[in-house]
N, C-alpha and C positions, 0 to 999 in steps of 0.2 A: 161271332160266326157260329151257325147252329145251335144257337141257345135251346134249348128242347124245354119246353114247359113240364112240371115235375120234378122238378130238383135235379135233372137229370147231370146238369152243368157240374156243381155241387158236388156231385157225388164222386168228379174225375179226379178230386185229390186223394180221396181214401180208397181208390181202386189198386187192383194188383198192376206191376210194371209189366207193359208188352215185354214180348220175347223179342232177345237181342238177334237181327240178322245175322248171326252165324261167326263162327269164327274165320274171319280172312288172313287171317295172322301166315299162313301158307302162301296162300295166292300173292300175299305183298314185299314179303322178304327178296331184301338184293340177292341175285344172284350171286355175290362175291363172299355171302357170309346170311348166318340164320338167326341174323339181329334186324326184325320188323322195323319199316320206316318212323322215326318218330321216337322208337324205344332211346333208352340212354338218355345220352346229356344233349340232344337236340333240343329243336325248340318244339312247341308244343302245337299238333298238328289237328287236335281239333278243341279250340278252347271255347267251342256255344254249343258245347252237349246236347243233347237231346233230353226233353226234362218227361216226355211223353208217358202216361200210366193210362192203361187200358179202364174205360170204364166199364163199372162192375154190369155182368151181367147172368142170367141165369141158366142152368144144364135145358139144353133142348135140343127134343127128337122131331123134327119133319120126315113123312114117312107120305107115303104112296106117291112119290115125287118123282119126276123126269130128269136126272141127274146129268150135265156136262161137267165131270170133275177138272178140265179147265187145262186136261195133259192128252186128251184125244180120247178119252174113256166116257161111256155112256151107260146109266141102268137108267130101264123104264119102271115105274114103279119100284123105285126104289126108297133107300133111306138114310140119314145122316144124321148122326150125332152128335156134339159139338159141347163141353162145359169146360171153365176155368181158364178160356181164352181160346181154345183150343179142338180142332176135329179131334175126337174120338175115334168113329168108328161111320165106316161107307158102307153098306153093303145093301144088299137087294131087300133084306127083311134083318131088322132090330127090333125086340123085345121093348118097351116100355118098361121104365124104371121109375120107384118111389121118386117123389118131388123133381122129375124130368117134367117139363112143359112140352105137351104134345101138340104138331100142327098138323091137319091132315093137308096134305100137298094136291090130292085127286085134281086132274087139269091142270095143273101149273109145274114150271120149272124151277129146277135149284142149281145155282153157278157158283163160282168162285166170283170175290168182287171184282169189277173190271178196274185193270191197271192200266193210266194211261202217261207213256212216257215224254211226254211233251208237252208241255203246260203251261201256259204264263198266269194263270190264276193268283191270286194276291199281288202278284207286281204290274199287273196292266187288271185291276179289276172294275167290277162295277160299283156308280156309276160311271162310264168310260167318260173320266173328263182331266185335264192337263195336269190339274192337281195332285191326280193319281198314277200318272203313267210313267213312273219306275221300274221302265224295264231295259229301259236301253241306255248305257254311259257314253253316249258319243261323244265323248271328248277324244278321244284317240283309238286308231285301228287295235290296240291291243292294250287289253284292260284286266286279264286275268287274275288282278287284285280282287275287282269285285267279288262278290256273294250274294245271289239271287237271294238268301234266305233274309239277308238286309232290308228289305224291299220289303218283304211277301206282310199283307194286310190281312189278319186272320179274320175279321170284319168284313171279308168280300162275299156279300154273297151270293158268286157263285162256286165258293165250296158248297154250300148247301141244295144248290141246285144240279149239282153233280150227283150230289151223293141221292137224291128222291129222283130225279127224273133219267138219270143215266146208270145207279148201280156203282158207282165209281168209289172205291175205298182206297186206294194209294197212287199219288200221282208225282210227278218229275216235273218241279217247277223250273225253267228255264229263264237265264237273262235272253236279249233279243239276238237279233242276225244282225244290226248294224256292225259288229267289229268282226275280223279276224279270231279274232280272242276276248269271249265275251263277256266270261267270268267262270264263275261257280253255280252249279244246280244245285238244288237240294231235291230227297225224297220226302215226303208229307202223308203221313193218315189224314187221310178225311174227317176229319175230327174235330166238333168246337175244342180252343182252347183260345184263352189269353194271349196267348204270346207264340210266336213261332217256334221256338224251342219244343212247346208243348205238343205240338204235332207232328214236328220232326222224326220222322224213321229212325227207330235206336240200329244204331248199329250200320246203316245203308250205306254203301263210299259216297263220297260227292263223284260232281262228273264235273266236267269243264267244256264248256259251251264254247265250238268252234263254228266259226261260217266261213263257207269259199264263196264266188259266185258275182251275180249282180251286187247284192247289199254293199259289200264294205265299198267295192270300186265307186259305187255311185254315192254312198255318204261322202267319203275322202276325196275324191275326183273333185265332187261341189265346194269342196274347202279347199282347191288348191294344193292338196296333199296326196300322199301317196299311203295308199294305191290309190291309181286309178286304171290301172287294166289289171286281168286274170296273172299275168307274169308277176306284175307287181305285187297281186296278193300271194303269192307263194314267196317272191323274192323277201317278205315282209315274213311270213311264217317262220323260213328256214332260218334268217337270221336270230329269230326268237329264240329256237330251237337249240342253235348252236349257242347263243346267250345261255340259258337252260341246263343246257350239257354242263358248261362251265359251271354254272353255281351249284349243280348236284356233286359235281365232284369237291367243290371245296366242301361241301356240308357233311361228303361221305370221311373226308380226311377229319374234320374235325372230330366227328362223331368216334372216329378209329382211333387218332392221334392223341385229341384232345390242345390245348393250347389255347387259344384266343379264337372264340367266335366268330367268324363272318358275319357281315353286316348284312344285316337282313332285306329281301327286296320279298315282298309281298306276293307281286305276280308272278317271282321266281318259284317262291314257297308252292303253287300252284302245279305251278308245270314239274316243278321236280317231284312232287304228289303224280303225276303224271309216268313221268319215267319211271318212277319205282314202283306201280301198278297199281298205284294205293289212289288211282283217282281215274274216273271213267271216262272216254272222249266220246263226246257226242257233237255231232258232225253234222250242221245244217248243209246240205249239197244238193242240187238239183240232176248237174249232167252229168251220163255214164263217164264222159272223158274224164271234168276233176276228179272226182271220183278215185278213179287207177290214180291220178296223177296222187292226190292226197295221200294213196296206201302205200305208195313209194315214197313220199316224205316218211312217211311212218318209219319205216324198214330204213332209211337213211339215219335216223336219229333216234332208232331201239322206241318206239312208244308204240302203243295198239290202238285202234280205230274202233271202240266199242261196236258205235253205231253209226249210222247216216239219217237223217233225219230226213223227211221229205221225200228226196229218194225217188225223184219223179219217173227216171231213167235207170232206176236200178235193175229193171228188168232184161237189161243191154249185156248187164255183166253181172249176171247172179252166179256164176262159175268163180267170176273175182272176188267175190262176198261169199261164200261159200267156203274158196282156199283161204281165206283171209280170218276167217272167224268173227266176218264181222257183218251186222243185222241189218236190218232195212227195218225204217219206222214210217212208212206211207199215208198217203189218203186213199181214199175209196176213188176219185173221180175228181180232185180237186185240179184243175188244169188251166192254162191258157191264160191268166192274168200277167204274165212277164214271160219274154222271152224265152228263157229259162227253162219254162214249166211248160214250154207248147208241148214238144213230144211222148207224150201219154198216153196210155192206157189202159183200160178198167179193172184187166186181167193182170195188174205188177204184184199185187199182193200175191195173189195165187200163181204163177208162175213162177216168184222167187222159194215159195214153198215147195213148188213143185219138185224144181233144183235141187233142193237140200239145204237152201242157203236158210237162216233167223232170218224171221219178217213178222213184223207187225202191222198193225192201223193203232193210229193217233190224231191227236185232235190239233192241237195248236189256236184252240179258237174256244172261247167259255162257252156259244151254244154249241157247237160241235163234242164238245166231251158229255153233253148229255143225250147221245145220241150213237155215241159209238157203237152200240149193238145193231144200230139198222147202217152204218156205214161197212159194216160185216158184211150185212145182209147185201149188200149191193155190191161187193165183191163177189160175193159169191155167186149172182146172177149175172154177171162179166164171165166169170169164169165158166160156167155152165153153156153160156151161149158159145165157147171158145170150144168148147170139148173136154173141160176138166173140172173134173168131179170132186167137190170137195162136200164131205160129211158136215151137218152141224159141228158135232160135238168136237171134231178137229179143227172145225174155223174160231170156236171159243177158244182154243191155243194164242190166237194173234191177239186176245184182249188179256189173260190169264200168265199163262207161263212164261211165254216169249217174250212180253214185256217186262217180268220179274225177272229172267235171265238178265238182261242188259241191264238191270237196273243192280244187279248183284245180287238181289232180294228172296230168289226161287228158291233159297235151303229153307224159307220160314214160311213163305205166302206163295202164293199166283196157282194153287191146288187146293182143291177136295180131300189131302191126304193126313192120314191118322199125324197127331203130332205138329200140322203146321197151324199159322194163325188161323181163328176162325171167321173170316173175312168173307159172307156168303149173303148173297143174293137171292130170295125167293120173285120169280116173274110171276103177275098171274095168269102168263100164255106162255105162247112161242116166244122166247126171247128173239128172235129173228122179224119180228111182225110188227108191222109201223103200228097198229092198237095195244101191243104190249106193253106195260110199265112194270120198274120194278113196287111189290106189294109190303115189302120188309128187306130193309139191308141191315145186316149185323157186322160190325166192327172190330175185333177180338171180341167176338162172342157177344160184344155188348148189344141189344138192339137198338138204335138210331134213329130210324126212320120206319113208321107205320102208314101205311094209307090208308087203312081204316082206323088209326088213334088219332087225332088233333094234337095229345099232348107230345106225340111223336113225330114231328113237321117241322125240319130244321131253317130255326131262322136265325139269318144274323142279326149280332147287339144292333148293328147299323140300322136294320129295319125294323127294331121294336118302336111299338107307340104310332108307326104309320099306317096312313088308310090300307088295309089290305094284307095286312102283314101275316103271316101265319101259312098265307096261302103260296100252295107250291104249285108254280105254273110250268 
């Protein structure tokens, strides 16, 4: 995936190591005591590290550029500095410096890379054929065993059509909606490498892929199991739940006490990652109703509801996302293919923003995440027709920050700001404009993708050697 002609591949073992997402060692600690989940004589909570090293890349100044720093901030004519992985320096005018690579930006924009949380890339990729489609374990309503990162095909590409035709530098690859309890996410740089490890987010929590809704009742229902109604799929949750509770607390005695080990249950390992904050819930749901109903499971059984995912009706109860702390990850106008999804419209993005409430756009689909900047665009022409005014450079929030919030990620990326990754987007227009493409995306720092280099045209190993290869369509 993304083999870049020019040694470029080559060069990712002798690079510096990205920066680690931050210390959570705060945010994950039991309340009962300020010993991090994991720490001690536990079992070992993450054992497929992340092997990920930044490839090398060189100090560069883009200067007379149209800046969305990707947190609601804009300079026109501005400039950004960026070496060793890393923003430097934002400001309206910077000085040129010895062996700085300078880009004149005149006419074009500069963004943070777009973050898209919802992804099945490497586990459902292309080409879409049975052989490859690793993303769903429907064997049973509740699979929290699983790990999307198991799955993920670093060979797919459409990582590399993400990253030339959409801008996209870190994304949240997801198991499916068939179960209740679907598995493990992982977070991903955009990055050729070998192996999954290699593009792994240092440092990002996992998440845990939940579904209410149509899916699981209609997978189980067809097999004679349960669930097969909405009661059922929560009657099914809670009982997990309280399973859950249980084996956190034997894990918590042992870890205090010590003595003889608990027998390990895999799916448990998961969810008790879960209660102890060390692991994100992201929440496939369509109606405002499950919805409430879900965040009161929450509140019954001490866990938090990152996100909801889809989200088609979250515009019903953006006051309950709001008090809840918890995000909306939408479409622009995706509506009406299942029951579920009838009640929509165009204006849910911008109205949950409007609220207060975390909101995103997200893709769930390999050509839609190359396109996320004009599914922006088309919220924002919902909401204008409605009466609500939403700035460029505040709608880059729903692809930037917002999504790097939920993902845990926003201490290191999803910004333009001194110190975080250098994860940046040069447009050679409006990024809002169906003729816009991105012209260069940098990846800590590294450059990646050129549209005016050939040797910078990310292709996967998969498609070397065939008619046409090279070419980013």
């Amino acid at each position: 995936m993304l083999a870049a002609a020019g040694g470029l591949a080559a060069c990712a073992a002798d690079g510096t190591r990205a920066h680690s997402a931050g210390d959570r060692s705060a945010s994950a600690k039991k309340e009962k005591g300020d010993q991090a989940p994991g720490a001690g004589n536990g079992y070992n909570h993450d054992p497929y590290p992340s092997t990920y090293h930044a490839y090398p890349g060189r100090p560069t100044l883009v200067t007379n550029v149209t800046i969305y720093d990707g947190e609601g901030g804009r300079i026109d004519g501005g400039a950004v500095l960026f070496r060793d992985g890393k923003i430097v320096e934002v400001a309206q005018s910077i000085a040129p410096a010895e062996g700085v690579t300078v880009i004149d930006g005149t006419g074009k924009w500069l963004t943070p890379g777009v973050i898209d949380v919802h992804s099945h890339l490497g586990d459902y990729p292309s080409p879409s054929v049975e052989a490859l489609s690793d993303g769903n374990e429907m064997s049973a309503p509740v699979t929290a065993e699983v790990w999307a990162e198991h799955s993920v095909w670093p060979q797919d590409p459409g990582f590399g059509r993400a990253l030339a035709n959409g801008g996209v530098t870190t994304l949240q690859i997801l198991p499916g909606s068939a179960n209740l309890f679907g598995g493990r996410s992982v977070t991903v740089k955009n990055v050729y490498a070998r192996t999954m490890q290699g593009m792994k987010f240092p440092g990002a929590p996992y998440g845990l892929k939940m579904a209410c809704g149509e899916n699981p009742k209609r997978v189980y229902g067809s097999k004679g199991r349960m669930p097969t109604t909405r009661m059922g799929n929560v009657a099914v949750d809670r009982a997990t739940w309280a399973k859950a509770r249980a084996y956190d607390r034997k894990w918590d005695k042992y870890e205090e006490d010590g003595g003889d080990a608990p027998d390990r249950d895999l799916a448990m390992d998961t969810l008790r990652g879960v209660l102890d904050g060390e692991i994100l819930v992201h929440n496939h749901c369509y109606r405002a109703d499950e919805m409430a109903v879900v965040l009161d499971m929450a509140k019954e059984f001490g866990y938090k509801v990152t996100a909801f995912h889809h989200a088609v009706e979250a515009y019903k109860i953006a006051d309950l996302l709001k008090a809840n702390g918890t995000c909306a990850a939408v479409w622009a106008d995706w509506w009406g293919f299942k029951m579920e999804a009838y009640d929509a419209v165009g204006e849910n993005l911008a109205i949950l923003d409007r609220t207060g409430a975390c909101a995103m756009i997200h893709s769930d689909d390999e050509n839609g995440i190359q396109r996320l900047n004009q599914e922006v665009a088309k919220v924002m022409g919902s909401a204008r027709r409605a009466g609500i005014a939403v700035t460029p450079e505040h709608a880059w929030t729903w692809l930037a920050i917002a999504p790097a919030r939920a993902l845990g990620i926003d201490k290191v990326t999803g910004s333009l700001k001194a110190g975080k990754m250098a994860d940046v987007v040069l447009w050679n227009g409006d990024p809002f404009s169906v003729y816009t493409r991105p012209e260069k995306v940098w990846v800590d720092g590294a450059l990646l993708f050129d549209a005016n280099d050939k040797r910078l045209r990310p292709v996967s190993d998969f498609e070397l050697g065939q008619p046409g290869e090279g070419d980013v369509k």
